[in-house]
N, C-alpha and C positions, 0 to 999 in steps of 0.2 A: 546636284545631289546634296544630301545634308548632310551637315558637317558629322563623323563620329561622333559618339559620347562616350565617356569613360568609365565603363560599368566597375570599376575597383570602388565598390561601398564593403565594409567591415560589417562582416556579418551581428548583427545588435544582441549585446550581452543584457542578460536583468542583471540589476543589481542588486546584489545581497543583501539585504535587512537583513537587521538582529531582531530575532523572534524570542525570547527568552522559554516563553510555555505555548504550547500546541496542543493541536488532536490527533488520536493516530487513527484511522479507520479501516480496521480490518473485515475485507468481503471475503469469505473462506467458502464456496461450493467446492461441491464433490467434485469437478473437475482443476479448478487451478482456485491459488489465493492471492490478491492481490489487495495491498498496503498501499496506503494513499496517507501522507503527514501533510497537517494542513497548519496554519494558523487560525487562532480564535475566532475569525469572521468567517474562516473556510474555506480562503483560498489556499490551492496546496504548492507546497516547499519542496515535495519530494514524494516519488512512488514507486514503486517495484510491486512482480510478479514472480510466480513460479518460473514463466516464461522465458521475460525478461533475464533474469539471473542466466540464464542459460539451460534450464531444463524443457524435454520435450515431451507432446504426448502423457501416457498416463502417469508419468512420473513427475509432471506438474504438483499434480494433488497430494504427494506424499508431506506427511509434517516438516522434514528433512528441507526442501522447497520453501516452504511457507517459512522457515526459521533461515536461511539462506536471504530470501526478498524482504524479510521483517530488516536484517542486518544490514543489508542495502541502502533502504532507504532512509534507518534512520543513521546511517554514515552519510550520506547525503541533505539529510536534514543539519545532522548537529554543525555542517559548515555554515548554515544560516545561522548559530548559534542557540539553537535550540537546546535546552535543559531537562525540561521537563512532558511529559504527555498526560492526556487524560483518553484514556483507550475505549473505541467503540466497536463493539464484534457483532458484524451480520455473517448467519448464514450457518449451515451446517457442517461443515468440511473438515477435517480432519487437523489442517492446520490452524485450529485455534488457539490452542494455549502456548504451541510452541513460536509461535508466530509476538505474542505476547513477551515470553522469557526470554527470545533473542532481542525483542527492542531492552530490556533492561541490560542483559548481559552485553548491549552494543554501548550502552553508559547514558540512556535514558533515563530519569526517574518516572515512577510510573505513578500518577495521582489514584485515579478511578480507572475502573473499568465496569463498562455498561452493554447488555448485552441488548441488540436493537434489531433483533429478526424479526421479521415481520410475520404476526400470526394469518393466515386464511382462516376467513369467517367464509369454511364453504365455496371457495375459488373456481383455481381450475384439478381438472381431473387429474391425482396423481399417476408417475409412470407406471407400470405394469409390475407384479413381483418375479423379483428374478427366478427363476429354475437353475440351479448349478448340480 
């Protein structure tokens, strides 16, 4: 029989750089928003959603959410010691700007912001209009 092996390996930590300035990149649809902080080359440091925070269903989407996960993450980022952001907003959703004012009010400074939705030249079919 073969001898045992001793599966006690320590689960593997990254290690933390100091990032000083980053990007924050906010994806806002009408169903949830989710924040992705990256560094300059675009690997990311840190992300949060409506989801993630703890909301469910259609209460993802509310601004409330989106200013909740903006806070998250970048509390998460500033322990890589990030300072500063330069902000990229795709998407239509409702949590845009507050998703914005809670990274500053979370103690970001905020460079730019660049709005990076993507136009359809003609795509696909949109969904149906509602009747309420």
């Amino acid at each position: 029989m073969a001898a045992a092996k001793q599966a006690s390996r320590k689960p593997r930590r990254r290690d933390r750089k100091s990032v000083p300035v980053g990007q924050a990149h906010i994806k806002s649809t009408f169903n949830n928003t989710i924040i992705s902080i990256t560094d300059p080359s675009g690997a990311v440091l840190s992300w949060a959603s409506g989801g993630d925070v703890g909301f469910k269903g259609s209460r993802k989407s509310t601004p409330y959410a989106a200013g909740m996960a903006a806070e998250a993450a970048a509390r998460k980022a500033m322990e890589h010691g990030l300072k500063k952001v330069d902000v990229f907003v795709k998407g239509p959703g409702s949590g845009r700007e507050t998703a914005i004012r809670s990274l500053q009010s979370a103690g970001l400074e905020v460079g730019s912001i660049t709005d990076v939705t993507p136009q359809a030249h003609n795509g696909v079919r949109p969904p149906k209009r509602r009747r309420v």
